[in-house]
BADREN-427051 format. One line per field, with one value per residue (C-alpha): x, y, z; residue number from 1. Coordinates in steps of 0.02 Angstrom, whole numbers, plus 50000, padded with zeros to 5 digits. Example, Ala and Ser with C-alpha at 12.3 -4.5 7.8 and 13.67 -1.06 7.14 Angstrom:
<bapas>
x = (50615, 50684)
y = (49775, 49947)
z = (50390, 50357)
nr = (1, 2)
</bapas>
This chain:
<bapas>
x = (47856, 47667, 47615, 47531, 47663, 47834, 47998, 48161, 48211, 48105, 48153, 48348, 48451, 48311, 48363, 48540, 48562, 48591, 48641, 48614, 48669, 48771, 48778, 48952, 49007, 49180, 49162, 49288, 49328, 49522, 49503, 49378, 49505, 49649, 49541, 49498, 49338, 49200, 49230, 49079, 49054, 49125, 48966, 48846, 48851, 48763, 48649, 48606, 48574, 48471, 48346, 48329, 48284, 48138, 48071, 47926, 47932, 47853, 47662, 47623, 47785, 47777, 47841, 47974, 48060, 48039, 48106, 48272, 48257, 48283, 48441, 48512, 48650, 48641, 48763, 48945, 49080, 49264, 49361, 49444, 49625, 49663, 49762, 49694, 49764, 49771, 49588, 49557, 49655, 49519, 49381, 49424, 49477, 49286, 49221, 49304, 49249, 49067, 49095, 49166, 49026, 48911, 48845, 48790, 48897, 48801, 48928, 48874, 49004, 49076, 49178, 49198, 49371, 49250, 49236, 49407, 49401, 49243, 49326, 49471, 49354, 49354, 49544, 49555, 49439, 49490, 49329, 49291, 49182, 49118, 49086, 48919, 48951, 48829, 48886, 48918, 49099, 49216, 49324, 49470, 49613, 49792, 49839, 49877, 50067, 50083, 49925, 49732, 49582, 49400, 49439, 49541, 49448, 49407, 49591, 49637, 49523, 49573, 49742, 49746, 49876, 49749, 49666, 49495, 49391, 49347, 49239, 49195, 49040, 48997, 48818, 48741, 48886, 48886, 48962, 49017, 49113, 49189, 49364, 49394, 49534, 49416, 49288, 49399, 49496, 49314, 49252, 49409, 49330, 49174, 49008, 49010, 48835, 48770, 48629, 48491, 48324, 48413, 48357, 48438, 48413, 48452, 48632, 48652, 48593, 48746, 48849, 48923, 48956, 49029, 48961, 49075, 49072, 48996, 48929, 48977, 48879, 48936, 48806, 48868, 48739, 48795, 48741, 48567, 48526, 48542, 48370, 48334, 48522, 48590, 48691, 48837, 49028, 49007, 48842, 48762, 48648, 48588, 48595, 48447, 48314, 48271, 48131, 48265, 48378, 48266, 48216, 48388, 48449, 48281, 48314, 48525, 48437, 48351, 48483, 48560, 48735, 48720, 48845, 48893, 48826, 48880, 48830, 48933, 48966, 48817, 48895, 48776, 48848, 48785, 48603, 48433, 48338, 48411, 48330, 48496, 48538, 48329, 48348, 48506, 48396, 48268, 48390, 48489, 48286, 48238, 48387, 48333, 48169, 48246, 48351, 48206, 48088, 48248)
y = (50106, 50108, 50272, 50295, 50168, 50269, 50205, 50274, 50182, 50242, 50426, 50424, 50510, 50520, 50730, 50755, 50897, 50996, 50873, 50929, 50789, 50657, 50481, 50414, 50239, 50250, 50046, 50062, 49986, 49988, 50124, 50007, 49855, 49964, 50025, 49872, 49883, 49742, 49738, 49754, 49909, 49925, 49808, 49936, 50050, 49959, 49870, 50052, 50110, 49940, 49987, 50185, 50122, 50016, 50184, 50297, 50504, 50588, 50564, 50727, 50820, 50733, 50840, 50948, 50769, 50691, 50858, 50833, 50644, 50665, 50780, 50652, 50537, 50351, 50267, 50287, 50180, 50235, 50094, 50064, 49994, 49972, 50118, 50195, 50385, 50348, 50292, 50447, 50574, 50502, 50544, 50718, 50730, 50654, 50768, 50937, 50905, 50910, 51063, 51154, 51102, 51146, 50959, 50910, 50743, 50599, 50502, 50322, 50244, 50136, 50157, 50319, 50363, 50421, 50580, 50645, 50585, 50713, 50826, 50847, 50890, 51062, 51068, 51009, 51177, 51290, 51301, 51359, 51219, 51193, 51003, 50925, 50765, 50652, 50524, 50416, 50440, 50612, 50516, 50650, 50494, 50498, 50389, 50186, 50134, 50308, 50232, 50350, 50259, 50269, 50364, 50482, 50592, 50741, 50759, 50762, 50887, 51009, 50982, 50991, 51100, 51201, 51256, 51237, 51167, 51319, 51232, 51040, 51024, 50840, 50774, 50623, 50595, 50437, 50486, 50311, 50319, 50473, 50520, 50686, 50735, 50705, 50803, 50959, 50969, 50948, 51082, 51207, 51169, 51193, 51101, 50926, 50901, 50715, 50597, 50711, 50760, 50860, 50958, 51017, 51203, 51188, 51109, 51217, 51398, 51378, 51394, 51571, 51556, 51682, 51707, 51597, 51461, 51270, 51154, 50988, 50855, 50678, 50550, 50386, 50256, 50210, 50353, 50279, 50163, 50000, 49930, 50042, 50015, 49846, 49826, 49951, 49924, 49994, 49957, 50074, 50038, 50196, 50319, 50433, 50384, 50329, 50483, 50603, 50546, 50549, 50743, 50780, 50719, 50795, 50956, 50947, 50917, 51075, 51195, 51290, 51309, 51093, 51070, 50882, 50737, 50583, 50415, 50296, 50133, 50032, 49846, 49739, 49589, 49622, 49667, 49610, 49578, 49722, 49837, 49980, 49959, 50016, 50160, 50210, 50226, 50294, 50423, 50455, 50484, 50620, 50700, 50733, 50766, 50923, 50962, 50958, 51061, 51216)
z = (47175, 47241, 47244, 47392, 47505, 47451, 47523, 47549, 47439, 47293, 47338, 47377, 47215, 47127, 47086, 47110, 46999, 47145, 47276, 47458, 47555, 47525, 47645, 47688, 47782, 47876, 47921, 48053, 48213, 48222, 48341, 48446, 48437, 48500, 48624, 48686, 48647, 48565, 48384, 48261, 48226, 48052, 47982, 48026, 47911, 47759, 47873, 47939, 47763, 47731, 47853, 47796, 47641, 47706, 47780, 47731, 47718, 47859, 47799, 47856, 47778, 47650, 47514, 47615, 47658, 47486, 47420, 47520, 47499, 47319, 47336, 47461, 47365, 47426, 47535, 47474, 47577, 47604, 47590, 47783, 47763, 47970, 47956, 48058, 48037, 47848, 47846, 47952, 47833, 47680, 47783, 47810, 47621, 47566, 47705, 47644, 47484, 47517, 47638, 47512, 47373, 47527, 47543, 47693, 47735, 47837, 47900, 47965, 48099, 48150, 48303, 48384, 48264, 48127, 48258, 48207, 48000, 48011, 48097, 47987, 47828, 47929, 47981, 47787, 47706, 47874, 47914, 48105, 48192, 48356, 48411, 48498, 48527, 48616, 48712, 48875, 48870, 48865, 48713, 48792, 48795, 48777, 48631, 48653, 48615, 48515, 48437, 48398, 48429, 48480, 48639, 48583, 48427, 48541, 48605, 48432, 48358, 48514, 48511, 48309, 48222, 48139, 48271, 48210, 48320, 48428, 48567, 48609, 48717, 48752, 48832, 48917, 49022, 49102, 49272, 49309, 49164, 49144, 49267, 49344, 49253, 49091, 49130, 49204, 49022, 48929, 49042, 48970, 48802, 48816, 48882, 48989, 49056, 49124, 49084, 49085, 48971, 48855, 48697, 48549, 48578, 48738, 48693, 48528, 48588, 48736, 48599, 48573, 48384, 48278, 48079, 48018, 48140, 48096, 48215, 48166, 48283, 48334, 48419, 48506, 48503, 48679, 48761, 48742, 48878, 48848, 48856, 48714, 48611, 48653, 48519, 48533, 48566, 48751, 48830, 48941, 49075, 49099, 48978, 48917, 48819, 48641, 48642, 48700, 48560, 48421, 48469, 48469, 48288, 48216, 48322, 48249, 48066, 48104, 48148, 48006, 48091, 48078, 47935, 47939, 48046, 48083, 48202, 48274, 48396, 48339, 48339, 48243, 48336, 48498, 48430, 48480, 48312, 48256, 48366, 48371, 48193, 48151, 48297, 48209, 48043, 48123, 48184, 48019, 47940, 48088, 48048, 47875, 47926, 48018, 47864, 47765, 47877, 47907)
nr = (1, 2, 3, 4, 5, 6, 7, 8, 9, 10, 11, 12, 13, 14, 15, 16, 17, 18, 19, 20, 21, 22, 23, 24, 25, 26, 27, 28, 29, 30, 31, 32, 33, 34, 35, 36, 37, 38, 39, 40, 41, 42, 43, 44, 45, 46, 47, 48, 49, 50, 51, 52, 53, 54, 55, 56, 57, 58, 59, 60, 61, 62, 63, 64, 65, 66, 67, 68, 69, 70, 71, 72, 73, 74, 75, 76, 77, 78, 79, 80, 81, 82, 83, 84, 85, 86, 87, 88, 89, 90, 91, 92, 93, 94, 95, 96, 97, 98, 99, 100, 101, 102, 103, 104, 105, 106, 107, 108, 109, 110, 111, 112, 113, 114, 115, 116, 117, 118, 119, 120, 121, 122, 123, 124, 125, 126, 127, 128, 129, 130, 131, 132, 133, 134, 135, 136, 137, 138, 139, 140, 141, 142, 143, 144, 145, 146, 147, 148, 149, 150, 151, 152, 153, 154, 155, 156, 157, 158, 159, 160, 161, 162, 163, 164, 165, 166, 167, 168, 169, 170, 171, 172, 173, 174, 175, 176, 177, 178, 179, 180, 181, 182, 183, 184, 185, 186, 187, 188, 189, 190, 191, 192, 193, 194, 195, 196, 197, 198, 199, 200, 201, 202, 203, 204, 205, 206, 207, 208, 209, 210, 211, 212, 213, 214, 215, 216, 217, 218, 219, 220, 221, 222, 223, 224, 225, 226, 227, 228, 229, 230, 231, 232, 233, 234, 235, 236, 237, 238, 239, 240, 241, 242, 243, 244, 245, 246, 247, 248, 249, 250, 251, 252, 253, 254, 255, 256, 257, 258, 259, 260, 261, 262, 263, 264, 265, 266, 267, 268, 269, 270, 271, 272, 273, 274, 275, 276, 277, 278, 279, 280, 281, 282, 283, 284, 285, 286, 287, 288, 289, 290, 291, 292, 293, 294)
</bapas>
């Protein structure tokens, strides 16, 4: 390591006596396929990771980020068997886990299914959560052929026997691509707001959260406009900005309701010179930046 050029991938695990976060890849896409979506998406979480590690701290937070850098345990895959609900039920077992050892899970997608595995590490430890997702799409569908899939995670986590997701509040709509009937059950949930300049307080402090409520948060690649994320499983030719997205994932890092995080949809096979997969490092690293600063 050159000591005045550090890189991720000097810093990562370097202190895990007292591991604070810990980075996990669901590479999934099932729920894409059934979906009938692009397949992809279940190659992106190493080549996410691959890029985070090329990375520097912030130059001018240097020790704050390094700090959490250290306590942050490198990329650990769950092995994805195309069952789907199976592969699902092992995310939400990995997930309770480090909720319950208060590790903050990073949780690199894959398609949009990795929404509900996350989820379940709170129906898993009964632990109260509400759910920000950002995204072009409601993801409010009725199964396929008695089938889950990458449209379907919110539905799930509302309708969920445990009864612990307590609101779901979804932004950067795409209107084109979101029905009426969608955005009227959203709506009974919680938050449904369109492409817009959004912020992170401005999404989180609508919440009305009790003590013991979480906020897990969710962010779709595709609800980045496309000139800015090509390479996703649903392009979007709108969609909000790459600015507006990095502010949000620092401003999620820096809430201290954010318990768990996780990215999805960025399909490696559909990228320009891998322009999404480095804004989806880029977004995993001002995540942890906001961590860091809390």
């Amino acid at each position: 390591m050159s000591t005045d050029d550090p890189r991720l991938r000097d810093i990562i695990g370097k202190n895990l006596n007292q591991p604070a976060v810990q980075l996990l890849g669901f590479p999934s896409d099932e729920g894409v396929i059934i979906n009938g979506g692009r397949p992809g998406a279940s190659k992106a979480p190493q080549l996410i990771y691959d890029e985070l590690l090329k990375l520097t701290p912030h130059p001018v937070h240097i020790d704050r980020h390094t700090k959490l850098l250290k306590k942050t345990e490198s990329l650990t895959h769950l092995n994805c068997s195309r069952d789907l609900s199976a592969d699902q039920e092992n995310l939400g077992e990995s997930t309770a886990g480090f909720l319950s050892d208060q590790v903050l899970p990073v949780i690199l997608g894959g398609g949009h299914e990795t929404a509900f595995g996350h989820f379940l590490g709170y129906a898993k430890s009964t632990r109260p959560v509400n759910i920000v997702n950002i995204d072009a799409h409601a993801d409010v569908r009725e199964f396929k052929n008695g089938k889950p899939h990458s449209g379907s995670p919110f539905r799930q986590a509302i309708e969920h026997q445990s009864g612990m997701c307590r609101s779901y509040n979804v932004y950067g709509l795409n209107p084109a691509s979101v029905s009426a009937g969608h955005l009227a059950f959203v709506r009974k949930q919680g938050n449904a707001v369109f492409e817009q300049s959004i912020s992170a307080d401005a999404i989180l402090n609508r919440l009305n959260l009790f003590d013991e409520e979480s906020i897990m948060v969710t962010m779709d690649m595709d609800a980045v406009r496309q000139a800015d994320a090509p390479g996703v499983s649903a392009p979007n030719a709108s969609g909000i900005s790459k600015d507006d997205w990095l502010k949000l994932a620092y401003g999620f890092g820096n809430h201290p309701k954010v318990t768990s995080f996780d990215l999805c949809e960025v399909n490696p096979e559909f990228d320009r010179d891998n322009q999404t997969v480095k804004l989806a490092a880029l977004t995993v690293w001002y995540f942890l930046l906001g961590v860091a600063l809390r």
